[in-house]
C-alpha positions as CSV (number, residue, x, y, z in Angstrom):
1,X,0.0,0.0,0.0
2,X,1.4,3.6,-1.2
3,X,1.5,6.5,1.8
4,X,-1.4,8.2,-0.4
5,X,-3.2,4.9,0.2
6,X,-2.1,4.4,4.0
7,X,-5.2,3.9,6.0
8,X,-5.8,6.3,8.5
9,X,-4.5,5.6,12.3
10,X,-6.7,4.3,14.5
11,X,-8.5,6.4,16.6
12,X,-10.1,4.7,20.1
13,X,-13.5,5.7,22.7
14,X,-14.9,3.8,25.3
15,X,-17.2,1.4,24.6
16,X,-20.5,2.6,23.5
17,X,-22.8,2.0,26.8
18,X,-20.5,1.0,28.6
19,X,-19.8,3.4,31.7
20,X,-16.7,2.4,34.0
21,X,-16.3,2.5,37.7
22,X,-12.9,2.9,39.3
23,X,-11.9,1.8,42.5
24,X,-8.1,1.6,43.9
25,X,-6.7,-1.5,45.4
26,X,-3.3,-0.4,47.1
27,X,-1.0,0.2,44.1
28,X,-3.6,-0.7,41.7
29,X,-7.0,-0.2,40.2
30,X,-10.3,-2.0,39.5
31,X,-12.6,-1.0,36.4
32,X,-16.2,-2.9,36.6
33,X,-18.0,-2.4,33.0
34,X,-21.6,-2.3,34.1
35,X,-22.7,-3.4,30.9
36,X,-20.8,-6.4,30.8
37,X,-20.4,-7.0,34.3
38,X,-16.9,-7.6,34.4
39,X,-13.8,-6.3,36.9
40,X,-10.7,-6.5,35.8
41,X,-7.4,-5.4,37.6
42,X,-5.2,-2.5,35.6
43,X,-2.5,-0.7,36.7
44,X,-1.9,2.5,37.5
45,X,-0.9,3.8,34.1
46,X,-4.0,1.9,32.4
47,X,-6.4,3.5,35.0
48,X,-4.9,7.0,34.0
49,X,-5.5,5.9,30.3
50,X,-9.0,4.5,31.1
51,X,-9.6,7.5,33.5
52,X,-8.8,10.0,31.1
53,X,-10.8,8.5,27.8
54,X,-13.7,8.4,30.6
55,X,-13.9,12.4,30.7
56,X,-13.8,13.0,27.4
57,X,-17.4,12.0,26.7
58,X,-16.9,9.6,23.6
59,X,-14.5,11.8,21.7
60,X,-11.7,9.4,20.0
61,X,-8.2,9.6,20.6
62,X,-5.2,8.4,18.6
63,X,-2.8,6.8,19.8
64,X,-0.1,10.1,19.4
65,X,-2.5,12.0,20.7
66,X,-2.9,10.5,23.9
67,X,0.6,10.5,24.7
68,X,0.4,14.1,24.2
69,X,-2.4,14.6,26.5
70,X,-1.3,12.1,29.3
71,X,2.3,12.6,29.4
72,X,3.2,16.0,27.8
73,X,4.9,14.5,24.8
74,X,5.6,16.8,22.5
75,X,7.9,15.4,20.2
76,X,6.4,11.7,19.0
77,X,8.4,9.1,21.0
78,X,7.8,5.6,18.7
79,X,8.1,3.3,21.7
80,X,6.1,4.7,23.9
81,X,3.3,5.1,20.9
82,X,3.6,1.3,20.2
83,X,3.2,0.6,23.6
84,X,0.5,2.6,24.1
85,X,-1.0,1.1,20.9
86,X,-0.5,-2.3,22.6
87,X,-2.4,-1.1,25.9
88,X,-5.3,0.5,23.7
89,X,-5.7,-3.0,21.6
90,X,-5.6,-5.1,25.0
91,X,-8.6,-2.9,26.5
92,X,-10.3,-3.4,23.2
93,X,-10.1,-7.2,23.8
94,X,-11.1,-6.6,27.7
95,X,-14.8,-5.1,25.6
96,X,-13.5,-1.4,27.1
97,X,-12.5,0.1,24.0
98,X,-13.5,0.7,20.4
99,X,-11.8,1.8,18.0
100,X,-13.0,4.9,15.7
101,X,-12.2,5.0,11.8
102,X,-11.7,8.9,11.0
């Protein structure tokens, strides 16, 4: 595929109707999805990521953006946007993510 025909990056929400809950756990954080039903254990990093997509009501983020927003990056760090990338795909798998084609 040419750059003129790369597909756009990736943008990511929360789940449609799916409101989060946070709770900490010492060092770390549960999220419950009410409309699954399901807890699951994060980190403290991926409750800041979840925490901070939850406030935005629905708008989509990309992956550069976030790192921007969350950790003041202005100048594109590749390894920390793949891992982020990584972090966003793994939430999308958990059913707390979607991601947004713009």
């Amino acid at each position: 595929m040419s750059e003129a025909q790369a597909a756009p990056p990736l943008q990511w929400r929360l789940q449609a109707g799916s409101p989060l809950c946070f709770r900490q756990l010492d060092d770390q954080f549960l999220v419950f999805n009410a409309a699954s039903g399901d807890t699951h254990l994060l980190s403290a990093s991926g409750h800041e990521l979840l925490q901070f997509l939850n406030e935005q009501d629905a708008r989509p983020w990309s992956a550069q953006a976030l790192a921007q927003a969350l950790l003041g990056e202005s100048e594109q760090d590749e390894d920390l946007c793949l891992s982020l990338e990584r972090s966003l795909h793994y939430f999308e798998q958990l059913g707390l993510l979607e991601p947004v084609l713009r």
